[in-house]
C-alpha positions as CSV (number, residue, x, y, z in Angstrom):
1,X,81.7,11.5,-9.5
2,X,80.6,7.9,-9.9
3,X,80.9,5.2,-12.7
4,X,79.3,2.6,-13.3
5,X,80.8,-0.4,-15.8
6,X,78.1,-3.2,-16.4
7,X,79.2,-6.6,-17.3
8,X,78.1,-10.2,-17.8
9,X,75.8,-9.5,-21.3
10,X,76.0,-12.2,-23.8
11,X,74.1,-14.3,-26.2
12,X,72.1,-17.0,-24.5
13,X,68.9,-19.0,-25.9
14,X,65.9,-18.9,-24.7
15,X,65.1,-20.8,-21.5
16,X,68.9,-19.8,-20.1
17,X,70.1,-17.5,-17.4
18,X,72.7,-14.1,-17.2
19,X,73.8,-12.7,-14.3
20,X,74.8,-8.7,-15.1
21,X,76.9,-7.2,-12.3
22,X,77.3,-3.3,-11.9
23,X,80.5,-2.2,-10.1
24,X,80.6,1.7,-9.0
25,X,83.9,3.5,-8.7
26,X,84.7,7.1,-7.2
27,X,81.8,6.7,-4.5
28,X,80.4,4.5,-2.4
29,X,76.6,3.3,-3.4
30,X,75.8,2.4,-0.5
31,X,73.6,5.8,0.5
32,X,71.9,5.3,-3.3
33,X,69.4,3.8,-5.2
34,X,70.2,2.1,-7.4
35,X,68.3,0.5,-10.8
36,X,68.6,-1.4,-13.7
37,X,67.1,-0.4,-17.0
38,X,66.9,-1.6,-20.7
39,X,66.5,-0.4,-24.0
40,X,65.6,-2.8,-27.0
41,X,66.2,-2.1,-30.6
42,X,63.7,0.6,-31.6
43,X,62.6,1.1,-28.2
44,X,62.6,3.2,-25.3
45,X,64.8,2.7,-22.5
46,X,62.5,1.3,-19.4
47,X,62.8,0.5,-16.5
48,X,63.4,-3.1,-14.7
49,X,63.9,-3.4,-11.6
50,X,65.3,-1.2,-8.2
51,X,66.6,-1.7,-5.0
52,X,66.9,1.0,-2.5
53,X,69.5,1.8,0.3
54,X,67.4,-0.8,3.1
55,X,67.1,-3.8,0.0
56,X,63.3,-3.3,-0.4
57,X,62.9,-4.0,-4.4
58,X,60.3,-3.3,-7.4
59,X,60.3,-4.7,-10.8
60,X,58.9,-4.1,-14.0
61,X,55.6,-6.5,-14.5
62,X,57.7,-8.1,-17.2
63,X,60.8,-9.3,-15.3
64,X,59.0,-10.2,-12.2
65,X,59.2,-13.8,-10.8
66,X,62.3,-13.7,-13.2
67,X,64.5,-11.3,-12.7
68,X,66.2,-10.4,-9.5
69,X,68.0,-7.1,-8.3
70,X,70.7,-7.5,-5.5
71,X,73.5,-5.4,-4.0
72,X,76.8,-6.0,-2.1
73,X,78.0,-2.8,-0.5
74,X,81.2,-4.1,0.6
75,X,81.7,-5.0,-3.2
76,X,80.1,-1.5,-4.3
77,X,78.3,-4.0,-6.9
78,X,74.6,-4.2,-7.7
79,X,73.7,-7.3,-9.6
80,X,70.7,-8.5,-11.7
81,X,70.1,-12.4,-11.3
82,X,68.0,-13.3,-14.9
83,X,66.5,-16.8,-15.1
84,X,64.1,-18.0,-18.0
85,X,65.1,-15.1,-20.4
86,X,62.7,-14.6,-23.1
87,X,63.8,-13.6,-26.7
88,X,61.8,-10.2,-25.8
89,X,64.2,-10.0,-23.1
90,X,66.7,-8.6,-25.4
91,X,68.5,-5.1,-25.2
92,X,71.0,-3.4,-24.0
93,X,71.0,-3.5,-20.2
94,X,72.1,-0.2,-18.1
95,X,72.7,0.2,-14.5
96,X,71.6,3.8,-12.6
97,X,72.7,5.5,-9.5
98,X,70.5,7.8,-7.7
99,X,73.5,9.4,-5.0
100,X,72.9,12.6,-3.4
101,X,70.0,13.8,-5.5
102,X,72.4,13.2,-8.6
103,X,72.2,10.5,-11.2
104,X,75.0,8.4,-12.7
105,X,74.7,5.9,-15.9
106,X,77.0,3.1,-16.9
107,X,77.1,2.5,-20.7
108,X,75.6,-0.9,-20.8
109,X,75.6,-4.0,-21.5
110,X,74.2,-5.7,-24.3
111,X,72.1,-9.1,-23.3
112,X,71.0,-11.0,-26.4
113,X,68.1,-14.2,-26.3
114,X,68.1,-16.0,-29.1
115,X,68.3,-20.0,-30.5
């Protein structure tokens, strides 16, 4: 079994920059995939950005240039660098797992752009 726990959300105005980290417990993430996604108020949750076991990366068309996905092993953290947030860039912000054909969630973190 893994857990996630998200951190680093806050309120920040527009312009500013979060860093959200995503530390796993109870397994090692290095063998997974591992992806951030987002869910506004009234929204969906959708995707933002991944990075797989070899550090190849994708992001949503939204985040990109913006937004970057990273991951320390040895820490067992995945982190998601945000620079220039946007006030549409609010939500709450959740981390995945992909591990063994299973998939973990954390609970989130809630990232707020406003002035």
């Amino acid at each position: 079994q893994v857990q996630l726990v998200e951190s680093g959300g806050g309120l920040v105005q527009p312009g500013e920059s979060l860093r959200l980290s995503c530390a796993a417990s109870g397994s090692s993430i290095s063998a997974g995939v591992m992806s951030w996604y987002r869910q506004a108020p009234g929204k969906q949750r959708e995707f933002v950005a991944v990075i797989t076991t070899r550090s190849n990366t994708n992001y949503a068309d939204s985040v990109k240039g913006r937004f970057t996905i990273s991951r320390v092993n040895a820490e067992n953290t995945v982190y998601l660098q945000m620079n220039s947030l946007k006030p549409e860039d609010t939500a709450v912000y959740y981390c995945k797992a992909n591990i063994a054909s299973r998939q973990y969630w954390g609970k989130g973190t809630l990232v707020t752009v406003s002035s």
